[in-house]
C-alpha positions in Angstrom: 141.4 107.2 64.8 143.6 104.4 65.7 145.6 103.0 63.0 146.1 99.2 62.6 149.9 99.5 63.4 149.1 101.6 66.8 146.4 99.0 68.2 149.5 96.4 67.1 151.9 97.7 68.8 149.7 98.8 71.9 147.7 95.4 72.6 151.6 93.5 72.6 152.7 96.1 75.3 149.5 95.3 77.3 150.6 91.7 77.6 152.7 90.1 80.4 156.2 89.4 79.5 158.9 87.9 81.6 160.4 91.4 81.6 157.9 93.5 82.2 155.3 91.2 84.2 155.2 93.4 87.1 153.9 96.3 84.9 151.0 93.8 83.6 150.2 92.5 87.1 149.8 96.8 88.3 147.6 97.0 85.1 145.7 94.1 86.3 145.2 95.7 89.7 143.8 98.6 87.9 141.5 96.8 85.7 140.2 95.2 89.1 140.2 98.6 90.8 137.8 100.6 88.2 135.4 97.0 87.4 135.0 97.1 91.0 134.2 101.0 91.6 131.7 101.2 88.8 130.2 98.0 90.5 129.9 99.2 93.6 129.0 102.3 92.6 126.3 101.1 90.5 125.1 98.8 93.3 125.1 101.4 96.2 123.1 104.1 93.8 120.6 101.1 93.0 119.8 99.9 97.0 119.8 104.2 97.6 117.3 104.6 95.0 115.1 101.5 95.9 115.4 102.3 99.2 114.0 106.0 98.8 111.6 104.3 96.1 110.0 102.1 98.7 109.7 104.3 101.6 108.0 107.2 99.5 105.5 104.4 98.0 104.7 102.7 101.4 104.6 106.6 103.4 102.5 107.9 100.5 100.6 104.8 100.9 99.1 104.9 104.4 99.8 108.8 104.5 98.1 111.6 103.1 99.8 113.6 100.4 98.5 116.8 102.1 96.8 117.1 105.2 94.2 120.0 106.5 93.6 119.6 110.6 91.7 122.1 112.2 92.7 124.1 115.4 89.6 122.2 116.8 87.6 119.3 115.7 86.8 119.8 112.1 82.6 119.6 112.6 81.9 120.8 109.0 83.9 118.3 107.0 81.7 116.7 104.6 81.3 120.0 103.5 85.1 120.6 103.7 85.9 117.4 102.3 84.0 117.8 99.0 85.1 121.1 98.4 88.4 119.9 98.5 87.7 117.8 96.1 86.7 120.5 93.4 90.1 121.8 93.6 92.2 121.2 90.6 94.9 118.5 91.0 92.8 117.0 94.1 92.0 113.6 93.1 90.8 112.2 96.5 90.1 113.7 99.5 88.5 111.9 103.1 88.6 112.7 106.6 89.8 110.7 109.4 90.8 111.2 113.4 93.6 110.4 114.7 94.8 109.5 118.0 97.8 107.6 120.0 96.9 104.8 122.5 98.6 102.1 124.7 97.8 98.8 123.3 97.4 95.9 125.7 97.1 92.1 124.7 97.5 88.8 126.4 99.8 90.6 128.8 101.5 92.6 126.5 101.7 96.5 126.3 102.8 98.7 123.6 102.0 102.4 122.2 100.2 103.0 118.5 98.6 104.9 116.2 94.8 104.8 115.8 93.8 106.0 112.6 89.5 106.4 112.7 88.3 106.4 108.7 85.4 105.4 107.1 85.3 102.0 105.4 84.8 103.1 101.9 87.3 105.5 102.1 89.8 102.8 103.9 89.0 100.4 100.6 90.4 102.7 98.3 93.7 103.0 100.2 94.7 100.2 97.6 98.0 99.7 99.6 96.3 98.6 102.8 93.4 96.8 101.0 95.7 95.2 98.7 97.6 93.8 101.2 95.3 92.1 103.7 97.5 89.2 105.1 94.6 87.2 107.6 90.9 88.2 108.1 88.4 90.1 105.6 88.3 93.8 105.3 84.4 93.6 104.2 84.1 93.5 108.2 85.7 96.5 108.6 82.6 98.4 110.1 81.0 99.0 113.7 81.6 100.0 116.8 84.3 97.5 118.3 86.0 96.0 115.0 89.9 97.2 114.6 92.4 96.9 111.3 95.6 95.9 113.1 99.9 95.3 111.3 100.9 92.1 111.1 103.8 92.8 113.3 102.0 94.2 115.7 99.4 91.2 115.9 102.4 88.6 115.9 103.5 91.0 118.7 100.6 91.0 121.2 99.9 87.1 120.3 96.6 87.9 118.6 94.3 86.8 115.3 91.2 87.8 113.9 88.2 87.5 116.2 90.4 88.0 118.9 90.2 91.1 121.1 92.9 93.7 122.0 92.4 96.8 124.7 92.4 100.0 123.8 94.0 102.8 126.7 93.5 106.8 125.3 95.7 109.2 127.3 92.4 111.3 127.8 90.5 110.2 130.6 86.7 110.5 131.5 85.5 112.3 134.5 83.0 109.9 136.6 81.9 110.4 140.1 84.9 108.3 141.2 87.1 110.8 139.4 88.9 110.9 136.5 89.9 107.3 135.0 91.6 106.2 131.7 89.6 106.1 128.5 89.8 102.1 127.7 87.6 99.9 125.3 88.3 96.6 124.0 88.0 95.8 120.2 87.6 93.0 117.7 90.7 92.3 115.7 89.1 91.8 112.1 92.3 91.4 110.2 95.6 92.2 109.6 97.5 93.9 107.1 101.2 93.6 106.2 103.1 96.8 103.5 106.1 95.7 103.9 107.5 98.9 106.2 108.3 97.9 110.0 107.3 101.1 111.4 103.6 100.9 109.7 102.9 97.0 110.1 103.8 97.4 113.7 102.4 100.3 115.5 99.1 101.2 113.0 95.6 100.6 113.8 92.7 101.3 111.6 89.2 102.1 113.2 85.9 102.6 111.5 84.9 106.2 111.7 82.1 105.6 113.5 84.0 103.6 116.5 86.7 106.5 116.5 84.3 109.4 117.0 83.1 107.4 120.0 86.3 106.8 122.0 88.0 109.9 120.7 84.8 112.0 121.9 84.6 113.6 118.2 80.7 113.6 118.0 79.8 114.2 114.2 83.3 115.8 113.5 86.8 114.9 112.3 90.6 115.5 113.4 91.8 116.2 109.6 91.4 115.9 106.4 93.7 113.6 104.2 93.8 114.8 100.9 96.0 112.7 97.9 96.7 114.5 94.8 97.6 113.5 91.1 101.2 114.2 90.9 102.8 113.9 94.7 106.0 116.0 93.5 103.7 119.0 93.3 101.8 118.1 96.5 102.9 122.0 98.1 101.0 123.6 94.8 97.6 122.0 95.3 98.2 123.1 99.0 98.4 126.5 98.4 95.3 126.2 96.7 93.4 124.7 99.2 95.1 127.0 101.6 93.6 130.2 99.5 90.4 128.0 99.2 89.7 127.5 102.6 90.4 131.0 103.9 93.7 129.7 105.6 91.5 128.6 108.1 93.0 125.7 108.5 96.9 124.1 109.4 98.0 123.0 106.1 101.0 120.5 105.6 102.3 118.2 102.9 104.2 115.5 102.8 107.6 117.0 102.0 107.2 119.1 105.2 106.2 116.1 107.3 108.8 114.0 106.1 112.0 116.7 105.2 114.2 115.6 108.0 113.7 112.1 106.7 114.2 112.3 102.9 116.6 115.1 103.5 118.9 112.5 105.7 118.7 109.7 102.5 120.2 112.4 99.6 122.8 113.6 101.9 123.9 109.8 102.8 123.0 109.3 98.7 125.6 112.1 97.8 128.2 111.0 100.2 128.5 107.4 99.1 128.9 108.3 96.0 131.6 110.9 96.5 133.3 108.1 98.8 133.4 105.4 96.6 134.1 107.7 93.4 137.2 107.7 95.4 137.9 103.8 94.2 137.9 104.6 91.0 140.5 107.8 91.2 142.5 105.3 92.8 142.0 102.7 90.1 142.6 105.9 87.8 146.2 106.5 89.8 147.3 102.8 89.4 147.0 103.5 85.5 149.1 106.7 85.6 152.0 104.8 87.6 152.0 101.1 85.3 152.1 103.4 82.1 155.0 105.5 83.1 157.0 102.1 84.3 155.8 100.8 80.9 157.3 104.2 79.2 160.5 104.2 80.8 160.6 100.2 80.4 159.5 100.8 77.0 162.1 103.6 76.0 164.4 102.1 73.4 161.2 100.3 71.8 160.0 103.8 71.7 163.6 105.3 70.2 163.7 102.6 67.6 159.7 103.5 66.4 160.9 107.2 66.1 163.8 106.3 64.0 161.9 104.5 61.9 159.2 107.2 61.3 156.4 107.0 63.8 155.6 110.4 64.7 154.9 111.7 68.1 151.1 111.6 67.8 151.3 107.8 66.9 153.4 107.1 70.3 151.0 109.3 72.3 148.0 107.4 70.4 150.1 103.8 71.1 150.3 104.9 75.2 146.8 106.3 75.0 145.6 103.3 73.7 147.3 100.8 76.3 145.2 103.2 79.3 141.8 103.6 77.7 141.5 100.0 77.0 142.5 99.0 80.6 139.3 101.6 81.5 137.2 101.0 79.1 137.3 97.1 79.8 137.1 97.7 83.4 134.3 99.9 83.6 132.1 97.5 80.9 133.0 94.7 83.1 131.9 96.9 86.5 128.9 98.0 84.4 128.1 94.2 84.1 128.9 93.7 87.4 126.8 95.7 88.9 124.0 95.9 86.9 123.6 92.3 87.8 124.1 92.1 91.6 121.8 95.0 91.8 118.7 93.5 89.8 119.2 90.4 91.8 120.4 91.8 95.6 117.3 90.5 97.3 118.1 86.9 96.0 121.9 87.3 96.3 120.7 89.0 99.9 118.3 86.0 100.8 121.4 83.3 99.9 123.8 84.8 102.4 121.9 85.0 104.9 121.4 81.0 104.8 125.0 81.0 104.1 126.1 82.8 107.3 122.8 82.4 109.4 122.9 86.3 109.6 120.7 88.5 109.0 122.1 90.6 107.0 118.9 93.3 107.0 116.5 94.0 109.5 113.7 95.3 109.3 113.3 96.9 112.7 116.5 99.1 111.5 115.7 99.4 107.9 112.4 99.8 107.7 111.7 97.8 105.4 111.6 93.9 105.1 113.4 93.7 101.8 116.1 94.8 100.3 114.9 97.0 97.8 117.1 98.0 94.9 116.2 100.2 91.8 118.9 101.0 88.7 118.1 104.8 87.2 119.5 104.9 83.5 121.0 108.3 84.6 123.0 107.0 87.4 124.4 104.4 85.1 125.1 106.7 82.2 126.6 109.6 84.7 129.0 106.9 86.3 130.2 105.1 83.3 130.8 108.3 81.6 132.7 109.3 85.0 134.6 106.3 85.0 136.1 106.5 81.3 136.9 110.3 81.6 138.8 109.4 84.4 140.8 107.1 83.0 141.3 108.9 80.0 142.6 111.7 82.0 145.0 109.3 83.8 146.6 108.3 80.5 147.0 111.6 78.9 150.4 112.8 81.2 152.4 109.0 80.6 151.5 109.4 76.8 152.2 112.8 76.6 155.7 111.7 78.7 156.2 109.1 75.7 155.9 111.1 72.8 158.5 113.9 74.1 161.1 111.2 74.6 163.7 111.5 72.6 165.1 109.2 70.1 168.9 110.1 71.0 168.5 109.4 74.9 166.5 106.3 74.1 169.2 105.0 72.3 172.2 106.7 74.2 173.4 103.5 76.3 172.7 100.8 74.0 
């Protein structure tokens, strides 16, 4: 496409001269400008990705895919549960109560979740039981042991064999009136996923000890059902919702968590359109250093005409001087990026010693990495935006080059 004499004659205008060093230094910038927009790009659509990665596996985790509650306390649901289970695309299905409490330990008070679920069925939550960090989840049974987060134990001061106080907001009618539900319970362990929210307000309780403080004699709260493929989490709930009679409130994951994942792709898809911007900048710089290098260039350009070189070998000569400054930037940013992103948690880790910042917390983040995850697509979608861009930018200079003509070139020397 490119003949020997254009890349020649190209690849000399590229490089800084006395004469035209100021053109070479605006390329420069440009070469900068697009290496560090695919970069960042790259980067920012990696930590986005990761980020939604992580919160979906650690919420999907500890969460049901779909869950049935009843208007009243589900008293039937063994018999709800394994029907559940026939249902195609069901592949576990177990029931637990739930319930919020005040917390209190060595003097220290704070609200949390008490999930109530039956040992075996806690076991194969493989992200809890996988990640015990202190005590023995065997001991998970009874009628005063408790599965507490590791945040929340290094909170209230405790470890296992220690005992924390349970306060329910229901309250039990006695012939001094009604007073607070409250129970103390054995911390057995502690567990730690990795998401602030769940490793610091999330109890587990043997189903057994729950149906006895919650008052659910020989019934349940809900149902949590987890099906094979969680993208398609609202079919199987249709079908348990024909199933069942629509007897009960069914909700899946998407629902419970719209706002949430709804609030990531719009922040996504805004980043991306802002820092696209860096590269249309980059993309501009080209357009301005190849017109100065035109009209710098102009009784070079006369003299090539003269001699025979048509107007499609100037355009191509231009052309070529642009696409290499984008096509060397965006492999470098591809580079770039690609790196920083596979190794942000170490580069993350490093500058935090550096400054003695912490650069990501946890309590604002969730989550107590930095998580980043590269999608092929991503890549491919903004390298390919990234070299049409500066493609585009070249074609008006080159065009602007091959129209000149020999005559004017040559008029004043």
């Amino acid at each position: 496409m490119f003949s020997p004499f254009e890349r020649t004659i190209a690849f000399r205008y590229l490089r800084s001269r006395r004469r035209d060093g100021f053109i070479s230094v605006i390329a420069g910038f440009s070469l900068a400008g697009i290496t560090l927009g695919v970069a960042t790009l790259i980067i920012v659509m990696g930590v986005m990705n990761g980020f939604r990665d992580e919160l979906l596996t650690r919420i999907l985790g500890i969460n049901a895919h779909i869950t049935v509650a009843g208007f009243a306390p589900i008293t039937d649901y063994r018999n709800l549960t394994q029907e559940i289970k026939k249902i195609p695309g069901v592949v576990d299905a177990a029931p637990i109560i739930q319930g919020q409490v005040m917390v209190n330990g060595h003097g220290v008070s704070n609200g949390a979740l008490v999930r109530g679920i039956a040992p075996d069925d806690l076991r194969r939550k493989t992200l809890i039981a996988n990640n015990v960090k202190s005590g023995d989840i065997k001991d998970f049974t009874g009628k005063d042991s408790v599965l507490i987060g590791a945040r929340m134990a290094e909170a209230f001061g405790v470890k296992p064999g220690d005992y924390i106080t349970l306060i329910a907001p229901q309250t039990t009618d006695t012939v001094m009136g009604a007073i607070p539900r409250l129970k103390d319970f054995r911390v057995i362990g502690t567990f730690e996923v990795g998401m602030y929210e769940y490793d610091n307000l999330n109890i587990f309780m043997p189903m057994e000890a729950a149906q006895i403080y919650f008052k659910y004699p020989g019934s349940a709260s809900d149902v949590e059902v987890m099906v094979d493929d969680p993208e398609k989490a609202g079919i199987v709930a249709a079908r348990i919702f024909r199933a069942t009679g629509g007897k009960y409130r069914i909700s899946d994951w998407k629902m419970t968590n719209s706002h949430f994942f709804n609030a990531i792709n719009v922040e996504r898809n805004v980043m991306f359109l802002i820092l696209t911007l860096i590269i249309v900048v980059a993309a501009f710089n080209i357009i301005s250093s190849l017109i100065m290098l035109v009209k710098d260039k102009g009784r070079d350009i006369a003299i090539l005409r003269t001699m025979g070189a048509s107007r499609g070998a100037i355009m191509r000569i231009f052309f070529l001087c642009g696409a290499s400054i984008g096509i060397i930037g965006t492999f470098l940013g591809f580079l770039l990026g690609l790196g920083f992103a596979l190794n942000i948690d170490t580069i993350k880790g490093w500058l935090e010693k550096l400054t003695d910042t912490e650069l990501f917390s946890a309590e604002i983040y969730f989550l107590s990495h930095l998580p980043a995850k590269v999608e092929s697509h991503d890549v491919i979608i903004i390298v390919t935006m990234s070299l049409v861009l500066t493609f585009l930018a070249t074609l008006y200079p080159s065009l602007r080059a091959a129209r000149l003509d020999p005559a004017e070139g040559l008029r004043y020397e």
